[in-house]
C-alpha positions in Angstrom: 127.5 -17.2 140.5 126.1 -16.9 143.7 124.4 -13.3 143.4 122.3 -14.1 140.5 120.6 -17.1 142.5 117.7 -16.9 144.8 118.4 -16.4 148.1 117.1 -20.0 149.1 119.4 -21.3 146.4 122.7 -19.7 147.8 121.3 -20.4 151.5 121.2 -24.5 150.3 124.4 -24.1 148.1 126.2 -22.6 151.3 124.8 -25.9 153.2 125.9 -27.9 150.7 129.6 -27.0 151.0 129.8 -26.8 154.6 128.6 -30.8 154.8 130.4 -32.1 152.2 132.6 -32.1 149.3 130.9 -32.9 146.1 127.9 -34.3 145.4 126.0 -36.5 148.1 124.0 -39.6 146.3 121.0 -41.9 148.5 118.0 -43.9 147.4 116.4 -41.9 150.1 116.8 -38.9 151.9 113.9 -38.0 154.6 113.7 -34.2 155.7 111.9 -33.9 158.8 109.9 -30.8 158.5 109.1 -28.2 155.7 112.0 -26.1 155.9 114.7 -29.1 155.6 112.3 -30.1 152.9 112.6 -27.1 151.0 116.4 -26.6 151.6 116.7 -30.6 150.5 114.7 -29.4 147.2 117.1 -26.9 146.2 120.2 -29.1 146.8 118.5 -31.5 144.5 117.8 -29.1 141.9 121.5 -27.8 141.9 122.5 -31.7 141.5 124.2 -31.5 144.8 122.1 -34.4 146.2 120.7 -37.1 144.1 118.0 -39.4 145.2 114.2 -39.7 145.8 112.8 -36.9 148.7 110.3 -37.6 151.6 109.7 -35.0 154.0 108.0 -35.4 156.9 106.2 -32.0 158.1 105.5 -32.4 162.2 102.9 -29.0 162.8 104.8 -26.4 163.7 106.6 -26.2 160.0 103.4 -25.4 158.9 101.0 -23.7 161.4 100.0 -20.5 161.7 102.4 -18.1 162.6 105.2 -20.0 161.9 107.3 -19.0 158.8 105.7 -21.8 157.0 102.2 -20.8 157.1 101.6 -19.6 153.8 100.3 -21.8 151.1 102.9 -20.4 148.3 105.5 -22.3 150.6 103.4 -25.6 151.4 103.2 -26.0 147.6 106.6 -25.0 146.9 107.3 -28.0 149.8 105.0 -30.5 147.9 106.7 -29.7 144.4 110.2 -30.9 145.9 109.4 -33.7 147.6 108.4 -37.3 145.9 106.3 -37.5 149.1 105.3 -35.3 151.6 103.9 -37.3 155.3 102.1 -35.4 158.1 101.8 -36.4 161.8 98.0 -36.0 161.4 94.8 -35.5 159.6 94.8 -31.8 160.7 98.3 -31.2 159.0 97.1 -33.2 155.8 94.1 -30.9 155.1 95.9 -28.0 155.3 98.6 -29.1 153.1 95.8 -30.7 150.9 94.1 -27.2 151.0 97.4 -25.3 149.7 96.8 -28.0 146.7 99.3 -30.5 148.0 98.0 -33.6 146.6 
């Protein structure tokens, strides 16, 4: 089952079964930056979490020159989370720039 998923789906599914066994239900879960909020995202699609996502990106999740630069993975970030939060107006208008509303 594995091989015909994405490679961030097996990377989250791997996660998944190294933290716990099962499924892992909150009201809440808060991902502090973009990559926990994109690994977060694909436990929740593969019901392995269940509950409302907020991630909280801090700068360097989405700077340039960092992995998360690009705006095909901001977007992907926003899609995921019920609510994304930045540390700052700077990091807002470049999420709001990748179409992050």
């Amino acid at each position: 089952v594995v091989q015909s998923l994405s490679k961030g789906d097996a990377r989250a599914l791997r996660v998944a079964n190294r933290l716990f066994d099962g499924r892992f239900e909150a009201d809440i879960i808060h991902a502090h930056f973009g990559h926990m909020g994109v690994l977060a995202g694909d436990l929740l699609a593969h019901n392995l979490l269940s509950g409302r996502l907020i991630t909280t990106v801090h700068g360097f999740d989405i700077s340039k020159g960092a992995l998360g630069s690009s705006h095909a993975y901001m977007r992907d970030l926003c899609d995921k989370s019920r609510l994304v939060l930045t540390v700052n107006n700077v990091w807002k208008a470049r999420m709001m720039a990748a179409g992050c509303q």
